[in-house]
C-alpha positions as CSV (number, residue, x, y, z in Angstrom):
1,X,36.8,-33.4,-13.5
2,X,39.4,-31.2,-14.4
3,X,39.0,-27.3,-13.2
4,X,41.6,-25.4,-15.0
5,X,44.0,-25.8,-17.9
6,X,48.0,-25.1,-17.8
7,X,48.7,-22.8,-21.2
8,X,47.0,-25.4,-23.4
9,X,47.9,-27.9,-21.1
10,X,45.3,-28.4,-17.9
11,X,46.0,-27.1,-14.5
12,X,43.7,-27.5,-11.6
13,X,42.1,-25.5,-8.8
14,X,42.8,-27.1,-5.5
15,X,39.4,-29.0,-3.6
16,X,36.9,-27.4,-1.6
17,X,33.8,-28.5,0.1
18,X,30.2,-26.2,-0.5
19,X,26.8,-26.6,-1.2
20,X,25.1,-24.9,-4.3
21,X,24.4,-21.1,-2.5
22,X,23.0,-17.9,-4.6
23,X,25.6,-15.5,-5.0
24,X,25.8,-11.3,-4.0
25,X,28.0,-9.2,-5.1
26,X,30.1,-7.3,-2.3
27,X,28.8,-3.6,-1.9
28,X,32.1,-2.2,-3.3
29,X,31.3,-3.8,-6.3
30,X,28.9,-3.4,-8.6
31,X,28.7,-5.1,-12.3
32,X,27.9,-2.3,-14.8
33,X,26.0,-3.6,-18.0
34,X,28.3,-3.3,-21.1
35,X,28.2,-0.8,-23.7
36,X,25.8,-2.0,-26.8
37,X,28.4,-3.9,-29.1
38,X,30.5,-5.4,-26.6
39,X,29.6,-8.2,-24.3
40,X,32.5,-7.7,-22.1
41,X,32.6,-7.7,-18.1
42,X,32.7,-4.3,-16.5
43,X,33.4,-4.0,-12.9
44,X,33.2,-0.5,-10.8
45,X,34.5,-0.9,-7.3
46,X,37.4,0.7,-5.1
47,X,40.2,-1.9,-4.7
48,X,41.5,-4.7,-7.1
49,X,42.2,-6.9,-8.2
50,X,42.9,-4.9,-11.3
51,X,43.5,-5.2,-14.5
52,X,46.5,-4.2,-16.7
53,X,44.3,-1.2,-18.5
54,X,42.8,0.4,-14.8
55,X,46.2,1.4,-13.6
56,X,49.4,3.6,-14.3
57,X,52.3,1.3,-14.9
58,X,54.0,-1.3,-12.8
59,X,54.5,1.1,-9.2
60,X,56.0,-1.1,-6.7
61,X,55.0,-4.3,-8.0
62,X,56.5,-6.8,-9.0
63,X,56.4,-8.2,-13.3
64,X,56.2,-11.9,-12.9
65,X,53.6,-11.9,-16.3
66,X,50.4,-12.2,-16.1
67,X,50.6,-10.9,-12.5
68,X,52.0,-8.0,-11.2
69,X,52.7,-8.9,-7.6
70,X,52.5,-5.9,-5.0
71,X,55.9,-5.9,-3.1
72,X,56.0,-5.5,0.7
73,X,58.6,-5.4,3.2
74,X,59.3,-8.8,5.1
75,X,57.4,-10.6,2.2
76,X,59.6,-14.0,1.1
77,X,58.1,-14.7,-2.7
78,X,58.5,-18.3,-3.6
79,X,57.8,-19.0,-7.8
80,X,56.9,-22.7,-8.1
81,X,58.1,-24.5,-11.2
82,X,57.2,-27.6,-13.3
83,X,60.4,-29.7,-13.3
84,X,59.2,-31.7,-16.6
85,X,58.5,-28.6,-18.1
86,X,60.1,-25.6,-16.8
87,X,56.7,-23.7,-16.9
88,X,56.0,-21.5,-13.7
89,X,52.9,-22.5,-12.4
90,X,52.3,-20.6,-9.5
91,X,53.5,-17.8,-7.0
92,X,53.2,-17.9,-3.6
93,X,53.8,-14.9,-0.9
94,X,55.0,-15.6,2.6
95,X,54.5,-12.5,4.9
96,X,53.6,-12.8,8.7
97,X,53.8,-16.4,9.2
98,X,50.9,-17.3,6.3
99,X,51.1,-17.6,2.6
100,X,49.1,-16.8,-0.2
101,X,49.4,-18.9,-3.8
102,X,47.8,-16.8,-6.9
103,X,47.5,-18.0,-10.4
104,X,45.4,-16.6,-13.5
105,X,43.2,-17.9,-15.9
106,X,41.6,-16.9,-19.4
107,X,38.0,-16.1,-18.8
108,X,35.3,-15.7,-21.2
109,X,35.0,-12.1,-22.6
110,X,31.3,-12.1,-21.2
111,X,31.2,-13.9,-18.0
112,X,33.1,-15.1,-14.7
113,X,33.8,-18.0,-13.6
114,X,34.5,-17.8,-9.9
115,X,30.5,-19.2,-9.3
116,X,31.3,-22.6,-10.8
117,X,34.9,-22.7,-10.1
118,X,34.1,-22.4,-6.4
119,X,31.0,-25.7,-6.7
120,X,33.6,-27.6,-8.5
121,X,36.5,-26.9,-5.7
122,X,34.2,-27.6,-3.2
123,X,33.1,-31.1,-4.8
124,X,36.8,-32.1,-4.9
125,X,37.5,-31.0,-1.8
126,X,34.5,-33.1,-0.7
127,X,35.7,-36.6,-2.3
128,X,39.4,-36.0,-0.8
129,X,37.5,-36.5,2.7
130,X,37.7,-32.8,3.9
131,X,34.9,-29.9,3.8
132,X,34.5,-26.9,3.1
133,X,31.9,-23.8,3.5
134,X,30.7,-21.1,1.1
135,X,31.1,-18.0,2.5
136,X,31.4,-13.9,1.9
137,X,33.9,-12.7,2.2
138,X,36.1,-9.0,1.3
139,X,36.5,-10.4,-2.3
140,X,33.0,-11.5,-2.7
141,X,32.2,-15.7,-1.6
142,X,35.0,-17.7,-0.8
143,X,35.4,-21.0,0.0
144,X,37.0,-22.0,3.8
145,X,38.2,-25.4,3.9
146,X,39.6,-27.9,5.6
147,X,41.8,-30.3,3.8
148,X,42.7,-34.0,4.3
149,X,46.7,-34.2,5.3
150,X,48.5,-37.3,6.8
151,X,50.4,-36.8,9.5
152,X,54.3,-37.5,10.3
153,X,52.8,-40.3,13.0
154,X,50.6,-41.8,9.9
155,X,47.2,-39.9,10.9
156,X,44.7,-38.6,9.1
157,X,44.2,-34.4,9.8
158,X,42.8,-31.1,8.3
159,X,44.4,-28.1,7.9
160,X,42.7,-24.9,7.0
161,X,42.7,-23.2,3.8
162,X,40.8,-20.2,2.0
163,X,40.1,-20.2,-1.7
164,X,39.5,-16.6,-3.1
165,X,38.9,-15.5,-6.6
166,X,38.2,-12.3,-8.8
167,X,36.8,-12.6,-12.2
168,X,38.0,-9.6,-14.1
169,X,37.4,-9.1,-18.0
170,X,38.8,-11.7,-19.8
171,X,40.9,-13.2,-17.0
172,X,40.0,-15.1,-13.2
173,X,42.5,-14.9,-10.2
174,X,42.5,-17.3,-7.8
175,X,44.0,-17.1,-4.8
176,X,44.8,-19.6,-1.7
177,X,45.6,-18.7,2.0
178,X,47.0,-21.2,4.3
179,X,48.3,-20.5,8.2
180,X,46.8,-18.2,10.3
181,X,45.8,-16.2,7.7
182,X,43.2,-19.3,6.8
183,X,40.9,-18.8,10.4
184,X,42.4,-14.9,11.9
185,X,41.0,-12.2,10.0
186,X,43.3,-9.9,11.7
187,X,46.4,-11.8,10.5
188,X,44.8,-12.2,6.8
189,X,44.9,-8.4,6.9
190,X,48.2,-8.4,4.9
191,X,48.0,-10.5,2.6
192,X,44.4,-9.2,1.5
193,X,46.3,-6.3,1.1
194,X,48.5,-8.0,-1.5
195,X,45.6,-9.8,-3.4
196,X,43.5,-6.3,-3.6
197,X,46.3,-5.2,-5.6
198,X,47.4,-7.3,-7.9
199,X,47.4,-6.4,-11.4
200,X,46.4,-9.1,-13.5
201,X,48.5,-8.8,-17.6
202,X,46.5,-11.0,-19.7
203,X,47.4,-10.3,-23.1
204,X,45.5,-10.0,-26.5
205,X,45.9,-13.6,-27.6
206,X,43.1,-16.0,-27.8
207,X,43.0,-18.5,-25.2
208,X,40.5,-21.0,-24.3
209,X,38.8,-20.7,-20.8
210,X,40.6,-21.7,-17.7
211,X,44.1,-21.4,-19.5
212,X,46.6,-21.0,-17.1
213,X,48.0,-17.2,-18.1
214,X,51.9,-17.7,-18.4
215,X,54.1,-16.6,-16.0
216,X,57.9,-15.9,-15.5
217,X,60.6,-15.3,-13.0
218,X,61.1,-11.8,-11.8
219,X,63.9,-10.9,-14.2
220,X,63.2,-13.1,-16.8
221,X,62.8,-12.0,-20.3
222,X,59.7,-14.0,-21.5
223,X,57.5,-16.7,-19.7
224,X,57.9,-20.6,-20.6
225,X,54.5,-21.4,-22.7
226,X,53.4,-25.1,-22.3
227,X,53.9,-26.9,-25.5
228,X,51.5,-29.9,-25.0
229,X,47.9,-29.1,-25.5
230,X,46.3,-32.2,-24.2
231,X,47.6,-32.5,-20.9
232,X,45.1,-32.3,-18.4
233,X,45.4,-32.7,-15.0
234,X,42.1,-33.3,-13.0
235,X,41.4,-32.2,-9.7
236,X,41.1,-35.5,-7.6
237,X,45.0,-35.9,-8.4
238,X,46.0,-32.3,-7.1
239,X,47.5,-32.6,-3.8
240,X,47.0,-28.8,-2.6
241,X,49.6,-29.4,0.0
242,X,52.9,-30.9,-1.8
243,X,54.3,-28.0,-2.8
244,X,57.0,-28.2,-6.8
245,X,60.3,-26.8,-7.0
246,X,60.5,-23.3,-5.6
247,X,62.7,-20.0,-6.4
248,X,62.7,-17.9,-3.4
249,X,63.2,-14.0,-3.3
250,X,63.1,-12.0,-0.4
251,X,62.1,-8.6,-0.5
């Protein structure tokens, strides 16, 4: 079952385990019924992530795209890169020995899709032979896993991952934290802080639903835009932990 799709072509969410759990929305955040005439998503709450039209211009951050990454001292920011295609996928923050990967999706105008991202994650996560628990969390549910790896000796282990997301109007962020970061709440701390902040730049064009949103290289004029439209990748062949060519910047 494929979760997301890269441009036209399909991208997918890394696994998760979960069952089927009825979802609350965090007390910061509260989803306002639209104006009559316009079905889309209206969020009120007091941190992000945000979107492009809720704040003043690019601050600190950091214009990779479709996300505006929040720059903090000691942070190492790694941009991983399709070799076949040249297309960014992905962007990962290092900062205080854990990471955080973010990538963005097109949404429909009405409706998230973090609910039945997070059932499908968790299935996949399931069939790879790890687990994985619905839980709140400071960005609504989230998913903590533990996923399948095989050892230098040969061996089977798990290592602990948590799968985040924000559905915003028109777009869905997901976000995955591995190290500490996974199982300490006081060493997640920062890179919360980073997620909350994010500006997310989806742009006026019409894109399906789980389109990966295109991004760039800091510095670069214009993102690469897969070409192939029937692409797909599903989500039993993601391997969440083999990481594609990387351009670090250290900030």
């Amino acid at each position: 079952m494929g979760l997301f799709r890269r441009g036209a072509a399909r991208s997918a969410a890394p696994d998760d385990a979960a069952t089927e759990i009825e979802v609350d929305a965090p007390d910061d955040e509260v989803l306002i019924d639209p104006p009559e005439g316009d079905g889309a998503l209206v969020r009120e709450r007091d941190h992000g992530p945000w979107d492009v039209t809720e704040v003043d211009g690019l601050g600190t951050r950091v214009d990779l795209g479709s996300i505006w990454l929040p720059g903090v001292v000691g942070m190492e920011l790694r941009m991983e890169v399709d070799k076949a295609t040249e297309v960014v996928s992905a962007a990962a923050v290092n900062l205080e020995g854990s990471a955080l990967q973010v990538q963005a999706f097109a949404a429909p105008r009405t409706e998230g899709i973090w609910d039945e991202i997070r059932e499908e994650i968790a299935e996949s996560i399931v069939k790879q032979g790890g687990s994985a628990d619905d839980l709140p969390g400071p960005f609504g549910r989230e998913l903590l896993a533990r996923l399948p790896v095989r050892t230098d000796e040969g061996r089977t282990g798990h290592r602990p991952a948590r799968f985040i997301g924000a559905d915003g109007p028109r777009w869905f962020l997901r976000g995955v934290v591995t190290g500490r970061a996974a199982v300490d709440p006081e060493a997640a701390r920062a890179l919360e802080g980073v997620f909350a902040d994010i500006v997310v730049d989806r742009g006026q064009e019409a894109r399906a639903p789980r389109d990966l949103l295109a991004l760039r290289l800091p510095g670069q004029s214009a993102p690469v835009v897969p070409q192939d439209p029937e692409t797909h990748t599903q989500a039993s062949d993601l391997d969440l932990l083999r990481r594609g060519p990387e351009i670090t910047e250290i900030r």
